[in-house]
MOPAC internal coordinates of N, CA, C and O (Angstrom, degrees):
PM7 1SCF
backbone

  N    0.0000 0     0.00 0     0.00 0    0    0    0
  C    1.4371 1     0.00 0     0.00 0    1    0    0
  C    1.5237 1   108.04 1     0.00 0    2    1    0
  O    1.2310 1   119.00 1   -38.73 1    3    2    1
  N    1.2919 1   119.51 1   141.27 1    3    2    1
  C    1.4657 1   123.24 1   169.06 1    5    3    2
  C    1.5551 1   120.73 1  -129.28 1    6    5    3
  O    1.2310 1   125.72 1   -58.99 1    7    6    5
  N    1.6576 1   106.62 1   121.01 1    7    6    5
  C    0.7536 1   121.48 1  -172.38 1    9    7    6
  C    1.6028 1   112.48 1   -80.39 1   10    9    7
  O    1.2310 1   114.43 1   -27.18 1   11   10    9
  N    1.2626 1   128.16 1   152.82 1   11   10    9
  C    1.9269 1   132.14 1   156.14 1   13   11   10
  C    1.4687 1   102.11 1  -137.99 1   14   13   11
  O    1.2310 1   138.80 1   -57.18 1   15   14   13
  N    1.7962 1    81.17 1   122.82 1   15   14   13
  C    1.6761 1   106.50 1   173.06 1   17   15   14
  C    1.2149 1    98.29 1   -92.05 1   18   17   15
  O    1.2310 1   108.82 1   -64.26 1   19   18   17
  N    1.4141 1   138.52 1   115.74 1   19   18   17
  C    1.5406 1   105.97 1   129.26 1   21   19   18
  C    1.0270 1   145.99 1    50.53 1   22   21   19
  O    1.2310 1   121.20 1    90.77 1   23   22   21
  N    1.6653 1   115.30 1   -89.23 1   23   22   21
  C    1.5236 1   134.09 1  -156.30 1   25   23   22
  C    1.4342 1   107.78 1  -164.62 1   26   25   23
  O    1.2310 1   113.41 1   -25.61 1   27   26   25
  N    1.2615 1   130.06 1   154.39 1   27   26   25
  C    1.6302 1   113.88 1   164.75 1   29   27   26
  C    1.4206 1   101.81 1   -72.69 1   30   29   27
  O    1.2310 1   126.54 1   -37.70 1   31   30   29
  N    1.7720 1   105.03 1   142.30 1   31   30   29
  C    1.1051 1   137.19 1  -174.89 1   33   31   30
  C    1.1954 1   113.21 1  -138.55 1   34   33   31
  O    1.2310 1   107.73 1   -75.03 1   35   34   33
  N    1.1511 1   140.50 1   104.97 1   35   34   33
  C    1.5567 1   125.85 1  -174.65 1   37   35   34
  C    1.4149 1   102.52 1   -92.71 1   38   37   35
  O    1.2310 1   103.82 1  -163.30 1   39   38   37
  N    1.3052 1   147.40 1    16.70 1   39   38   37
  C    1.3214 1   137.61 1  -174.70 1   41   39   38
  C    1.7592 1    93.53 1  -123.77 1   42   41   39
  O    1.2310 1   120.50 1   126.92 1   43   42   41
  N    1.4145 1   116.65 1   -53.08 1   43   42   41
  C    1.2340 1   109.65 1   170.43 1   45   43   42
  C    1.7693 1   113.66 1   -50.62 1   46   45   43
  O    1.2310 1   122.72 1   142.13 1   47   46   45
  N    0.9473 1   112.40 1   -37.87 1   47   46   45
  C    1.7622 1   120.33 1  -172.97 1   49   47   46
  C    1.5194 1   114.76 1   -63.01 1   50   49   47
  O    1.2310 1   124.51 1   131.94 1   51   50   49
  N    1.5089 1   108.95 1   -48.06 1   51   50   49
  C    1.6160 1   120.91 1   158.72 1   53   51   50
  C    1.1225 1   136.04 1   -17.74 1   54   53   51
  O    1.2310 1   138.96 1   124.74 1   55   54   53
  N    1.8313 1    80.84 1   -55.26 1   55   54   53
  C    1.9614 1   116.32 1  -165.38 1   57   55   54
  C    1.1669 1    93.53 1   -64.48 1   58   57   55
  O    1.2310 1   124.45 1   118.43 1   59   58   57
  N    1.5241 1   109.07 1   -61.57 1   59   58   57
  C    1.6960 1   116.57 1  -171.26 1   61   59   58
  C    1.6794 1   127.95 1   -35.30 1   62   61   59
  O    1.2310 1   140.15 1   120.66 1   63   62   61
  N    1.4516 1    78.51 1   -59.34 1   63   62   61
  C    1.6949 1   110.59 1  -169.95 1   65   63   62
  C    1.6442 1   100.31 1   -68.02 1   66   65   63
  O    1.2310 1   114.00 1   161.36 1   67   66   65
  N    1.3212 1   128.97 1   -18.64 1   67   66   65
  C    1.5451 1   128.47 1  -172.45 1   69   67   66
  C    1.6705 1    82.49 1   -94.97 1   70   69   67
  O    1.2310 1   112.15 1    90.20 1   71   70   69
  N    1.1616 1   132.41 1   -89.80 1   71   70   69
  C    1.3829 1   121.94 1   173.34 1   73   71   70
  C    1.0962 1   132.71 1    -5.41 1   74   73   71
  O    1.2310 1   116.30 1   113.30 1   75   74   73
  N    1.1269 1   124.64 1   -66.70 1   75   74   73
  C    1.3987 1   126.86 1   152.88 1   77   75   74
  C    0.7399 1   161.59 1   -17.39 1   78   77   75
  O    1.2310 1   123.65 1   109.26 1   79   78   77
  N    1.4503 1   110.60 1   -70.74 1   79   78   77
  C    1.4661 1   160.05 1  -162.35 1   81   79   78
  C    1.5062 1   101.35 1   -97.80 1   82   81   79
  O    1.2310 1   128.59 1    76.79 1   83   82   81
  N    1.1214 1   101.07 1  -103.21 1   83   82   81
  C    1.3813 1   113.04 1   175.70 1   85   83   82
  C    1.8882 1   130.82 1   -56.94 1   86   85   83
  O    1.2310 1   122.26 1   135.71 1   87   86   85
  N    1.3738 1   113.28 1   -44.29 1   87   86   85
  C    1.4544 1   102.95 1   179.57 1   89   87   86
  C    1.8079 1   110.72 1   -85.82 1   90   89   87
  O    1.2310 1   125.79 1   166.33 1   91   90   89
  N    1.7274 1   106.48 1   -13.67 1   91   90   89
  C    1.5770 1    92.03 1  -171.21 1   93   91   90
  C    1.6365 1   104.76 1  -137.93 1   94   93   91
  O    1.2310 1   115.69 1  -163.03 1   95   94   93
  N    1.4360 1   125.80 1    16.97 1   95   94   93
  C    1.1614 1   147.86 1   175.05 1   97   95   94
  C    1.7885 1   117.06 1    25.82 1   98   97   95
  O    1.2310 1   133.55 1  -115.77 1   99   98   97
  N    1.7242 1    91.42 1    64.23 1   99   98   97
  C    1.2453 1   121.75 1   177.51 1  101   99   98
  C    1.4790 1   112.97 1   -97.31 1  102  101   99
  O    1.2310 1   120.32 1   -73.96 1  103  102  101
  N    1.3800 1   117.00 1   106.04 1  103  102  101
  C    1.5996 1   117.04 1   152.99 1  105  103  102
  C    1.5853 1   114.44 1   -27.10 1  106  105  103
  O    1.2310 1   119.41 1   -51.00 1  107  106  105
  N    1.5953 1   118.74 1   129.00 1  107  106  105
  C    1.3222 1   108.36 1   165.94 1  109  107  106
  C    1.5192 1    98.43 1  -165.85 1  110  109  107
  O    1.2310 1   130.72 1   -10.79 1  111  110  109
  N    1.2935 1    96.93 1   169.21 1  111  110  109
  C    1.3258 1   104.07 1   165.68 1  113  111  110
  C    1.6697 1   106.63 1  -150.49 1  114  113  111
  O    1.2310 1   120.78 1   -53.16 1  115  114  113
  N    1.3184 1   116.12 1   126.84 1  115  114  113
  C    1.8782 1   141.63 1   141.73 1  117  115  114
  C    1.3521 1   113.64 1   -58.59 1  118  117  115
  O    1.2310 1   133.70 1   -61.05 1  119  118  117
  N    1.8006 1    91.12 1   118.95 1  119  118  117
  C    1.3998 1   105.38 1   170.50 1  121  119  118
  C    1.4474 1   107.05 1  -143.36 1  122  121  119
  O    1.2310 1   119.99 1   -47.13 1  123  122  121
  N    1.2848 1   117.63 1   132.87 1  123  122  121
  C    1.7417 1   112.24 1  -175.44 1  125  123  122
  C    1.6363 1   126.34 1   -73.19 1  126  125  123
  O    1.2310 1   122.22 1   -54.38 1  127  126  125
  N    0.7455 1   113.36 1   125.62 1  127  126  125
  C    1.4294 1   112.01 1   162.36 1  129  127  126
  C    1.7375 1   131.05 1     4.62 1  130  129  127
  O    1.2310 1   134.49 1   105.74 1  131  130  129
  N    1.2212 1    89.57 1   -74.26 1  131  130  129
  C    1.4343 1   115.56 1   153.49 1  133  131  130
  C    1.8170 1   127.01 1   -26.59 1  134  133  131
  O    1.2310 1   132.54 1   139.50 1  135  134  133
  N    1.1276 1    93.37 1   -40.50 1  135  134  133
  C    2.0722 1   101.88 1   174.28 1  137  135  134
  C    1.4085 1   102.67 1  -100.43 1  138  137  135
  O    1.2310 1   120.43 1   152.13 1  139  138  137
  N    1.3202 1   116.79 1   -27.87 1  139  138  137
  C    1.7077 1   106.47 1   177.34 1  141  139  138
  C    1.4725 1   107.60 1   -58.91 1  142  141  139
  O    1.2310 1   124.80 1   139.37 1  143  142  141
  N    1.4415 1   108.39 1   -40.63 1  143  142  141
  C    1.9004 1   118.59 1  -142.22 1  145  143  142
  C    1.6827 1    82.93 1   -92.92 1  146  145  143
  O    1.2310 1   112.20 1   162.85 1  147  146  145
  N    1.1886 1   132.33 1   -17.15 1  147  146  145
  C    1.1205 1   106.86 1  -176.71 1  149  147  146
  C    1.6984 1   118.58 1   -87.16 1  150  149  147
  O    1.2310 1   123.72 1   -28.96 1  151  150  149
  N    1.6805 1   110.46 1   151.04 1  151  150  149
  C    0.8172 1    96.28 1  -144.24 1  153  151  150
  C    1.9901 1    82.44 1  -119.68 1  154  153  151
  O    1.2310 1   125.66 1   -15.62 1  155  154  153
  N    1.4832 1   106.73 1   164.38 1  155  154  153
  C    1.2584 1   139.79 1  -178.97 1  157  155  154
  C    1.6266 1   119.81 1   -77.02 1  158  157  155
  O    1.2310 1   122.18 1   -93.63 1  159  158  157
  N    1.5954 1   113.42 1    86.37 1  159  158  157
  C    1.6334 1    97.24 1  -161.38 1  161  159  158
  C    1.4476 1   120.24 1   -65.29 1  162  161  159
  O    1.2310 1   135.19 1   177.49 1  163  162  161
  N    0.9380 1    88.22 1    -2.51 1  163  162  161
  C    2.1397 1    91.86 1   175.50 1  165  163  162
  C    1.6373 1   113.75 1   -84.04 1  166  165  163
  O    1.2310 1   123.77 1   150.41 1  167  166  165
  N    1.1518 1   110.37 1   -29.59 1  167  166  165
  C    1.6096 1   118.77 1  -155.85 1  169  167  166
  C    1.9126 1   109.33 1  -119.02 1  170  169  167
  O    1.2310 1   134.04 1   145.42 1  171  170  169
  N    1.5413 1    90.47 1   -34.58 1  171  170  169
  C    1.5670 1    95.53 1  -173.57 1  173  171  170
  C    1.6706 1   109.17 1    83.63 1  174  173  171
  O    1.2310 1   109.76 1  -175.37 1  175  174  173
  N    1.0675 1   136.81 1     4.63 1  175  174  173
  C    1.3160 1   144.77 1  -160.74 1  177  175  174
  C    1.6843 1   108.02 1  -112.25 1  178  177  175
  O    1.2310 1   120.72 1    10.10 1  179  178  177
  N    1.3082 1   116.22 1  -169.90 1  179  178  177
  C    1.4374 1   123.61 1   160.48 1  181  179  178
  C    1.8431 1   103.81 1   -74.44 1  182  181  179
  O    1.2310 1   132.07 1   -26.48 1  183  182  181
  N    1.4695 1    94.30 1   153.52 1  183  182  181
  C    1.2203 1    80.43 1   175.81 1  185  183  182
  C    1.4830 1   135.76 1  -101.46 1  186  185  183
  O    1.2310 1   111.99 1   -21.01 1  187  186  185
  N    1.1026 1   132.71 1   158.99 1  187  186  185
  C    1.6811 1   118.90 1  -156.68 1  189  187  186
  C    1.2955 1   110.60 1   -72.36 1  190  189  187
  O    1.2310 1   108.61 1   161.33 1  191  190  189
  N    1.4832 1   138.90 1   -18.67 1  191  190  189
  C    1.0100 1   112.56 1   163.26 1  193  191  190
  C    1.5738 1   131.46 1   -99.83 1  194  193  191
  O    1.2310 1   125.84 1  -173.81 1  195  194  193
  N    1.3537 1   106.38 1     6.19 1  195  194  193
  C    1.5546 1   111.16 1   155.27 1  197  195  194
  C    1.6697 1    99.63 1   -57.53 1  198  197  195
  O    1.2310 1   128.95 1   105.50 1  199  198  197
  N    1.0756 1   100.35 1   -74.50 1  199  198  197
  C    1.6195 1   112.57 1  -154.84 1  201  199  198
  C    2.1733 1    99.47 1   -49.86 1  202  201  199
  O    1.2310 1   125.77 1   142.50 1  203  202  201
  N    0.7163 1   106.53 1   -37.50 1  203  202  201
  C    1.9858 1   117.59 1   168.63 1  205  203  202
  C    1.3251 1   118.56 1   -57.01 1  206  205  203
  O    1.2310 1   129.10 1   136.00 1  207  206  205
  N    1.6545 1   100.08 1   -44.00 1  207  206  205
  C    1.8434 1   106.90 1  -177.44 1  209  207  206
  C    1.6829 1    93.16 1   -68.45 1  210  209  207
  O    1.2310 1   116.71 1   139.14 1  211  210  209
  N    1.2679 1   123.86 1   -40.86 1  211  210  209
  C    1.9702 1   127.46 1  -150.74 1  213  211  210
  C    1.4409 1    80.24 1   -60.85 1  214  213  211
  O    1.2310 1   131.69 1   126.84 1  215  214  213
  N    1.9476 1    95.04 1   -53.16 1  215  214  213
  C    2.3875 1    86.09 1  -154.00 1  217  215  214
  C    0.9420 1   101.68 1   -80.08 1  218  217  215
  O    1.2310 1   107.02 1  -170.33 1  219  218  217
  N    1.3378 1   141.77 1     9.67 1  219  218  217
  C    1.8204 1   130.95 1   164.15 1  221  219  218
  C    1.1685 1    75.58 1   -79.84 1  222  221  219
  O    1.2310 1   111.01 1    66.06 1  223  222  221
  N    1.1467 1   134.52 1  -113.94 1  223  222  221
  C    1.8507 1   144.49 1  -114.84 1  225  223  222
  C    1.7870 1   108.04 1   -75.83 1  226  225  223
  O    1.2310 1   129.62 1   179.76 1  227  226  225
  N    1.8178 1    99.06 1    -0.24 1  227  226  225
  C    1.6412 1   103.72 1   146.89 1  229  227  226
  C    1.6352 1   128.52 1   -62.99 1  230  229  227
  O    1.2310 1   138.79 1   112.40 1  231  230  229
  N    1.7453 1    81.18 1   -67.60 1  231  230  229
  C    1.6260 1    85.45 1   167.76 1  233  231  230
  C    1.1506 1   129.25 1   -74.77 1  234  233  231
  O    1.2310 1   118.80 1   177.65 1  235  234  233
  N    1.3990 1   119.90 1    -2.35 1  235  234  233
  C    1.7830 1   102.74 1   155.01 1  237  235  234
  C    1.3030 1   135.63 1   -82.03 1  238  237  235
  O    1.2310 1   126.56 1   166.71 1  239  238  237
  N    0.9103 1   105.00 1   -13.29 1  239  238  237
  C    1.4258 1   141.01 1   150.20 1  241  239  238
  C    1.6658 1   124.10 1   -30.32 1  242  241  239
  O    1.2310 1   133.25 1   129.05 1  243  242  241
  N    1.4000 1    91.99 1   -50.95 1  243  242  241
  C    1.3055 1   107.99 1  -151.31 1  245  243  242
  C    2.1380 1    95.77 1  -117.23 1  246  245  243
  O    1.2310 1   122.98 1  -171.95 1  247  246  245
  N    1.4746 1   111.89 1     8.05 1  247  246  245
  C    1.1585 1   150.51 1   154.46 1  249  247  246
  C    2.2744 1   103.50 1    84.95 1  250  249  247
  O    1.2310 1   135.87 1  -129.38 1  251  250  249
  N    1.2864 1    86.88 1    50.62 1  251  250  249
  C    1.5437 1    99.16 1  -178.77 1  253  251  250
  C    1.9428 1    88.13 1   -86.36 1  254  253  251
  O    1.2310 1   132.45 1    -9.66 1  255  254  253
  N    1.2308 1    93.56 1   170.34 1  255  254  253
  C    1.2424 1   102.34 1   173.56 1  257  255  254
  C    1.7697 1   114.54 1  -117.32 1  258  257  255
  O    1.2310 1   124.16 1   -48.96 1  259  258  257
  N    1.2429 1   109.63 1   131.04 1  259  258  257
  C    1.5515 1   112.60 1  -150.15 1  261  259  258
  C    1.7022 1   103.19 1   -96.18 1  262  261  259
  O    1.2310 1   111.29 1   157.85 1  263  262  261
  N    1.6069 1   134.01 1   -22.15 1  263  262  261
  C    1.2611 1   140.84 1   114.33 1  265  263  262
  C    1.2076 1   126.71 1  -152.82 1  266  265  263
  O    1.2310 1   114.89 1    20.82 1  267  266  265
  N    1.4409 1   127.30 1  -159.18 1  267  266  265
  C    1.2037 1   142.76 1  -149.27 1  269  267  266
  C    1.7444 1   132.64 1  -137.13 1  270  269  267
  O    1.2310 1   125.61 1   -21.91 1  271  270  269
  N    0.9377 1   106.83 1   158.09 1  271  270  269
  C    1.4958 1   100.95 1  -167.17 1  273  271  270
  C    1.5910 1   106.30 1  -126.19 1  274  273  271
  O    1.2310 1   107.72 1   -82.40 1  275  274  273
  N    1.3501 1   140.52 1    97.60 1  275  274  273
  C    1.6123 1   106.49 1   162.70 1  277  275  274
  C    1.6000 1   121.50 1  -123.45 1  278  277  275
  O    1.2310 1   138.72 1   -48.40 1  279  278  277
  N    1.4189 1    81.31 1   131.60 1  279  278  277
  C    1.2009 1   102.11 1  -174.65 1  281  279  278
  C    1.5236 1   127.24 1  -119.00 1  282  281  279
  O    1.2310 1   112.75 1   -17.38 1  283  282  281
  N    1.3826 1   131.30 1   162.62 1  283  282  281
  C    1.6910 1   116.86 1  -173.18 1  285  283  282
  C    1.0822 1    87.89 1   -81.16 1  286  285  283
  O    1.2310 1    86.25 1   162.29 1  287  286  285
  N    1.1542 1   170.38 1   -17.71 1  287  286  285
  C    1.6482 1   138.65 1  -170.19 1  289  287  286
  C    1.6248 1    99.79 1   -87.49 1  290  289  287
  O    1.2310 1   133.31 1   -26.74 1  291  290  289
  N    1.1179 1    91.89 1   153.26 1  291  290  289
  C    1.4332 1   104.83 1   175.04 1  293  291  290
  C    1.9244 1   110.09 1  -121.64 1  294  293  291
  O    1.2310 1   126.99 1    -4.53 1  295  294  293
  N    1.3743 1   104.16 1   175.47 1  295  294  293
  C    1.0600 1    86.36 1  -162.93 1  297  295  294
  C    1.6730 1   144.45 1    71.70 1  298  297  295
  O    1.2310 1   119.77 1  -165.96 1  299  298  297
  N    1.1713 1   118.05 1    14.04 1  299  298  297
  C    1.3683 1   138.25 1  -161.76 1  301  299  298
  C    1.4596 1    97.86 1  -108.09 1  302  301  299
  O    1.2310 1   127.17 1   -41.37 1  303  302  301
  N    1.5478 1   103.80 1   138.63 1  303  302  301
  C    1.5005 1   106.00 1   150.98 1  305  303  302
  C    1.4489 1   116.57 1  -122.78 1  306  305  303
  O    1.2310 1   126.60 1   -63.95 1  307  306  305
  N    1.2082 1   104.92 1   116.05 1  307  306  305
  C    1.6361 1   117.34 1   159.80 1  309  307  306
  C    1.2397 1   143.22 1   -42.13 1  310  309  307
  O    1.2310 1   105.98 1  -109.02 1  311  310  309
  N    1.6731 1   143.63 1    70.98 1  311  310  309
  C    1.4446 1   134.04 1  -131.54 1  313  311  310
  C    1.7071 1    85.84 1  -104.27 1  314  313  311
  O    1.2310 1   122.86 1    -0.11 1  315  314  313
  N    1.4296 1   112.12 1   179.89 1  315  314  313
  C    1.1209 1   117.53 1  -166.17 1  317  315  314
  C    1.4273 1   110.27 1  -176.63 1  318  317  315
  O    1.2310 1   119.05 1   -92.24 1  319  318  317
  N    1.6468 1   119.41 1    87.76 1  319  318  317
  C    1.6167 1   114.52 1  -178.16 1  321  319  318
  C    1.1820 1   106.03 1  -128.51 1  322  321  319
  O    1.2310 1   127.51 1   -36.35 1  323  322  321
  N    1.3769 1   103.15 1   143.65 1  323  322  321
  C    1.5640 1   124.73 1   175.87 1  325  323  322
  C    1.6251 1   116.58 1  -114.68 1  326  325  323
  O    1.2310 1   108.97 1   -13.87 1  327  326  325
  N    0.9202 1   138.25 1   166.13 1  327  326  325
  C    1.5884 1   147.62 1  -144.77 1  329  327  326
  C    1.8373 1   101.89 1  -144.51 1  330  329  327
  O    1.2310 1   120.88 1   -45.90 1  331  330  329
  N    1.1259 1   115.93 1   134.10 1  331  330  329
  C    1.6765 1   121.74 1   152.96 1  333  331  330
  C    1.2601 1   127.84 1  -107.25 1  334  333  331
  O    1.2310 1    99.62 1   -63.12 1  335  334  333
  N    0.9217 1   154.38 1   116.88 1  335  334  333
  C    1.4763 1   137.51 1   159.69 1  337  335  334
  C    1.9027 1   112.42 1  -102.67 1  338  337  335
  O    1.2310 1   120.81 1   -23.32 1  339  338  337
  N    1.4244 1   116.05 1   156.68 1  339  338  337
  C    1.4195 1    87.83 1  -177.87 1  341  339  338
  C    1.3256 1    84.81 1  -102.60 1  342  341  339
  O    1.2310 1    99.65 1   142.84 1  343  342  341
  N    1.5896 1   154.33 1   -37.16 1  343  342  341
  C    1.4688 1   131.29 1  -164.00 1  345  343  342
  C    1.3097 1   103.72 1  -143.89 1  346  345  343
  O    1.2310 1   121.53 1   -25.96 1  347  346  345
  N    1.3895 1   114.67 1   154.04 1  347  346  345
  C    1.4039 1   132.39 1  -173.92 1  349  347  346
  C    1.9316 1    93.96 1   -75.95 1  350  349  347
  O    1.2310 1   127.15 1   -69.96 1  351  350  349
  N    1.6241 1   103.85 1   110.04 1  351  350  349
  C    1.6065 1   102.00 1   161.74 1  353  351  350
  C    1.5188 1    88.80 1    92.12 1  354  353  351
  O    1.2310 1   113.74 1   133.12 1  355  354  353
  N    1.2005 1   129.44 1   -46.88 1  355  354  353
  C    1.6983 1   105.77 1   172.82 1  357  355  354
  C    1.1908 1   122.98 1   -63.38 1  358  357  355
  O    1.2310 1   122.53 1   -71.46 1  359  358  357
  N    1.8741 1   112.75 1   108.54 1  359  358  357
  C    1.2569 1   129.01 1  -158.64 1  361  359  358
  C    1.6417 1   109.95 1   -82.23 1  362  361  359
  O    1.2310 1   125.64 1   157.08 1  363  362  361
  N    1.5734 1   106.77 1   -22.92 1  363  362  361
  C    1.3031 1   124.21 1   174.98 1  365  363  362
  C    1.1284 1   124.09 1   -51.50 1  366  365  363
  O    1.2310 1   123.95 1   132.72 1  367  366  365
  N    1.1509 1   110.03 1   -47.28 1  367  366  365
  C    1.9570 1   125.24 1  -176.15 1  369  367  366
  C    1.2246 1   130.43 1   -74.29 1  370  369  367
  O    1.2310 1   111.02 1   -65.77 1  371  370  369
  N    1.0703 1   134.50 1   114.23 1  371  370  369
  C    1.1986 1   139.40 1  -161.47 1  373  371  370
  C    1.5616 1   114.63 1   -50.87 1  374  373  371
  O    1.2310 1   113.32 1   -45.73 1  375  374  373
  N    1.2888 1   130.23 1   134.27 1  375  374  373
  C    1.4680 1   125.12 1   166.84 1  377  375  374
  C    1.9723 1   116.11 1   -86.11 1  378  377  375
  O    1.2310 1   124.99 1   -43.43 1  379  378  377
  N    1.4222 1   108.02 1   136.57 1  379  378  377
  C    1.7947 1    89.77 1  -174.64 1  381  379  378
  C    1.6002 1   105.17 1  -131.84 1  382  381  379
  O    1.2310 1   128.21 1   -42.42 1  383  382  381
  N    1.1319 1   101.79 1   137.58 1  383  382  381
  C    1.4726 1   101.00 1  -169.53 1  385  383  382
  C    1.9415 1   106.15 1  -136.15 1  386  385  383
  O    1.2310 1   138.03 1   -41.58 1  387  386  385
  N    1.5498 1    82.66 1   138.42 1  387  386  385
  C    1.2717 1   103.02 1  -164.81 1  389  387  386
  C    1.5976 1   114.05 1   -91.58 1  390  389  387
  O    1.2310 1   116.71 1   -42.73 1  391  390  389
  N    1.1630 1   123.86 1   137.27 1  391  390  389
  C    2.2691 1   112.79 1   174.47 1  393  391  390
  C    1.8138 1    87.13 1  -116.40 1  394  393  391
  O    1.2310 1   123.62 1   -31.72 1  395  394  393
  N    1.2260 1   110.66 1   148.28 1  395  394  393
  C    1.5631 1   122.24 1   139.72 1  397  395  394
  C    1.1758 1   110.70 1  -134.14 1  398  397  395
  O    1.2310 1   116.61 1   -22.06 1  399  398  397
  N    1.7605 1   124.05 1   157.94 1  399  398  397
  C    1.6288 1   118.29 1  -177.86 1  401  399  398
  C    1.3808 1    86.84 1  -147.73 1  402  401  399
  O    1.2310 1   127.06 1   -24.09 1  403  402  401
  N    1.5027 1   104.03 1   155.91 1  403  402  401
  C    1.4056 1   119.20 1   147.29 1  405  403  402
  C    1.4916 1   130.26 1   -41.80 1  406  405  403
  O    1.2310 1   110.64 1   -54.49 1  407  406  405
  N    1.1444 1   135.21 1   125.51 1  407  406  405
  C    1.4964 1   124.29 1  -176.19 1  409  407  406
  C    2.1709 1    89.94 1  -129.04 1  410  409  407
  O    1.2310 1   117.55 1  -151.92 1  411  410  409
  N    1.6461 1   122.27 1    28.08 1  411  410  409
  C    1.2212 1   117.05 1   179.84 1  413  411  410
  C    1.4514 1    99.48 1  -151.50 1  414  413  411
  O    1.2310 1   130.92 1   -18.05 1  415  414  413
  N    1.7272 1    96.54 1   161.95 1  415  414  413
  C    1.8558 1    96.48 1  -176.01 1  417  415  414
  C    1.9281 1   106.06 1   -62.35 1  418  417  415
  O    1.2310 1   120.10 1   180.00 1  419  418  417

């Protein structure tokens, strides 16, 4: 399911994501308003990598595999973390950090 907010909202987004997520264990993804409406100065359209980021982190979602590694070792797991911060020097704001790993050869 795909949701469009508006605007970023982190209290509306919560709501969503608890709904969802947690009380009815619906695949989804939130995206604001704001990245749809913007527009592509070459094309006039959405732009292609909005619309690329949605169907990756759809289909992972939906347990596609988003890419790949090959390598001769076997047996390997592949880790993979990324970091948020919302402002440079705002000590207030929480930092959030994400892991995904391989769980296949």
């Amino acid at each position: 399911m795909i949701v469009i907010i508006p605007s970023v909202n982190t209290d509306v987004y919560k709501v969503i994501k608890k709904n969802l997520v947690v009380e009815n264990a619906i695949p989804n993804q939130v995206i604001t308003g704001q990245k749809c409406l913007r527009k592509d100065p070459k094309t006039g359209g959405m732009k292609m990598a909005v619309v690329t980021k949605v169907a990756v982190q759809i289909a992972c979602k939906l347990n596609a595999v988003p890419w790949a590694v090959k390598i001769p070792i076997k047996k390997t797991m592949m880790v993979g973390f990324d970091t948020y911060h919302k402002k440079m020097g705002d000590r207030n704001s929480p930092s959030i950090g994400a892991l995904t790993c391989s769980l296949d050869d």
